[in-house]
N, C-alpha and C positions, 0 to 999 in steps of 0.2 A: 659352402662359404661363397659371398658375394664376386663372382668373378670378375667384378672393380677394383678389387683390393690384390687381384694375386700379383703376381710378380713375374714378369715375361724371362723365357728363357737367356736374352741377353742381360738382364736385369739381375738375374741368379748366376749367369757364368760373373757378372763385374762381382757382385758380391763376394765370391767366393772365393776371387783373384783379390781381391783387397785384402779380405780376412787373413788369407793365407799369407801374405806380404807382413804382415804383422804376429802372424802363428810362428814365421821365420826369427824373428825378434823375439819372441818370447822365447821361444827353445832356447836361443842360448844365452839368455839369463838362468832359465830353468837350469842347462845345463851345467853353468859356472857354480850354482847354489847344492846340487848336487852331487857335481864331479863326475858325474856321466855325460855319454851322450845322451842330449833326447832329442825328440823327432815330434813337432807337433800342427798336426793338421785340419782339416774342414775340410771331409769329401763330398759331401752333399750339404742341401738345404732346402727346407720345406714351408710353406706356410700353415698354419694348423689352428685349430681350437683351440682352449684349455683341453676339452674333454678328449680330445685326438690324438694332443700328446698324452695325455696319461693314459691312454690305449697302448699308446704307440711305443710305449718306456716298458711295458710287459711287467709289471710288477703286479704280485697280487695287494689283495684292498690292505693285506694286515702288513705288509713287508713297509719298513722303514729305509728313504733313502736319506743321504746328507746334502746338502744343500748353501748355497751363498748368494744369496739376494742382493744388488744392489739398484737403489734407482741411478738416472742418471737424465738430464732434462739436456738443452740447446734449440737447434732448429727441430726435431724429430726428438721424442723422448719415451722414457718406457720405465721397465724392470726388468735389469740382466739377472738372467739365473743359471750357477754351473752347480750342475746335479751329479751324483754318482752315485752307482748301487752301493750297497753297505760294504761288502765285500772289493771291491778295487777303491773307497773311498779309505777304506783298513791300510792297504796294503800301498797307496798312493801318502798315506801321513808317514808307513815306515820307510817308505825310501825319503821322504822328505827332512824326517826327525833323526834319519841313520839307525841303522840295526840296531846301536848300542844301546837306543833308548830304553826302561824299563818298559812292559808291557803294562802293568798297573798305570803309570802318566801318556801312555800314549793316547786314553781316551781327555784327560786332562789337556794334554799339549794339542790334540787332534785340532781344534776350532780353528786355534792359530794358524795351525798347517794351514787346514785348507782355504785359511782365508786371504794367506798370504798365494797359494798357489793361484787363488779367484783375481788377485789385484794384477798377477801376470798374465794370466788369461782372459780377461774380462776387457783388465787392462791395454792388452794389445789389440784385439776387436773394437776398440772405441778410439782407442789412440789412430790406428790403422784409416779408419772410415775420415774420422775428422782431419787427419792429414789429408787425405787426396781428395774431401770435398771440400776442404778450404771451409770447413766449419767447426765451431768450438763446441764441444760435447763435453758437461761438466757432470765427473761421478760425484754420488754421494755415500757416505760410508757404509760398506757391507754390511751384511747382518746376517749368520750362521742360522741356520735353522736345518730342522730335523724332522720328520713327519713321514707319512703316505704320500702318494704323489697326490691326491687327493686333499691333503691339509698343504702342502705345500704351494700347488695350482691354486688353494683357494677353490673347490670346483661348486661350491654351496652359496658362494658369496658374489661370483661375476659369472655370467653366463653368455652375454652377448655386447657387441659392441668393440670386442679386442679381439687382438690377432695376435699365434705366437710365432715366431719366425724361431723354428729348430732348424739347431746345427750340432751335426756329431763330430766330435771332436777325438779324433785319434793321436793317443798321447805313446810315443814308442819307446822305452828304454831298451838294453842287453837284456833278452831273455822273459820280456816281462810286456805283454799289450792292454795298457788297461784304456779303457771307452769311457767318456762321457757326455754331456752335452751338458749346450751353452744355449739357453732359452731368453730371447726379446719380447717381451710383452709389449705391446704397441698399441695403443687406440688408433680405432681408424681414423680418426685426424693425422695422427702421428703417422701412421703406412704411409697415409695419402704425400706427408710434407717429404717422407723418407724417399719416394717414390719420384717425389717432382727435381727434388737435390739429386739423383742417381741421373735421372732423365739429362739435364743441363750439362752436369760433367762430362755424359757421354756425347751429349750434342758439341758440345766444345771442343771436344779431343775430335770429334768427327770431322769438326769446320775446320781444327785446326793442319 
């Protein structure tokens, strides 16, 4: 990848400290809507290919994960995507939906879950950034999808020109750690403007 577009290490500590400023915010929505504690965070961040991350996700070609796409445009724009394996995306709609739900509607109610769980998580990573750059970042409506990481990356249809910026997202209840990540697709115009808005805040606060 073009070492014009990565992200310097002070560039990825601000990110990650923003993110997480609004992962704080999110939890305890999450946790009022559930009645638990939860804990939700962003310990690393990477910049990546499509084809990088769907290395990097370990999933074989036939394995299906779940999915929620949203675009979302401003100064810097993209496609947010929060992914999960089959298995903790199962098990993340039944704490969401409450035990009592029947197992026959949970795959019924399931979308909803998790697209509501995407507008708080997605949600607070865009809320987060555009408060402290003083920029308006407008989503536009989710859209569930379901695939290989492969159908979902689109890996046959965009090969160059974009950048994904992964973040894994550690979501912690009582007794229960389930992982997923939270994917920016970005043109490199888009890196570039994201890059130049990160640079000024931080020159700002620096002068300041």
């Amino acid at each position: 990848m073009d070492e014009n577009i990565q992200l310097s290490e002070l560039q990825c500590d601000a990110i990650i400290e923003w993110l997480n400023i609004g992962m704080g915010n999110a939890a305890n929505s999450f946790s009022q809507m559930v009645n638990e504690e939860v804990k939700l965070s962003i310990p690393h961040l990477q910049l990546l290919s499509r084809h990088q991350l769907s290395n990097h996700l370990h999933t074989s070609p036939q394995t299906k994960v779940a999915a929620i796409k949203q675009h979302f445009h401003g100064p810097f724009w993209g496609d947010a995507l929060l992914l999960f394996k089959p298995a903790e995306s199962f098990q993340l709609v039944q704490i969401w939906l409450k035990d009592e739900i029947p197992p026959d509607k949970l795959i019924e109610l399931g979308q909803d879950a998790l697209i509501e769980v995407s507008n708080i998580i997605i949600g607070a990573c865009l809320s987060s950034l555009a408060n402290i750059l003083a920029q308006e970042l407008i989503p536009e409506v989710p859209i569930f999808m379901t695939g290989t990481t492969a159908q979902i990356l689109q890996l046959n249809e965009f090969q160059e020109e974009e950048v994904v910026m992964f973040l894994q997202v550690d979501l912690g209840l009582p007794n229960k750690n389930i992982k997923g990540c939270v994917a920016f697709i970005l043109e490199i115009s888009s890196v570039e403007q994201f890059k130049f808005n990160i640079d000024k805040y931080l020159e700002t606060i620096t002068q300041g």
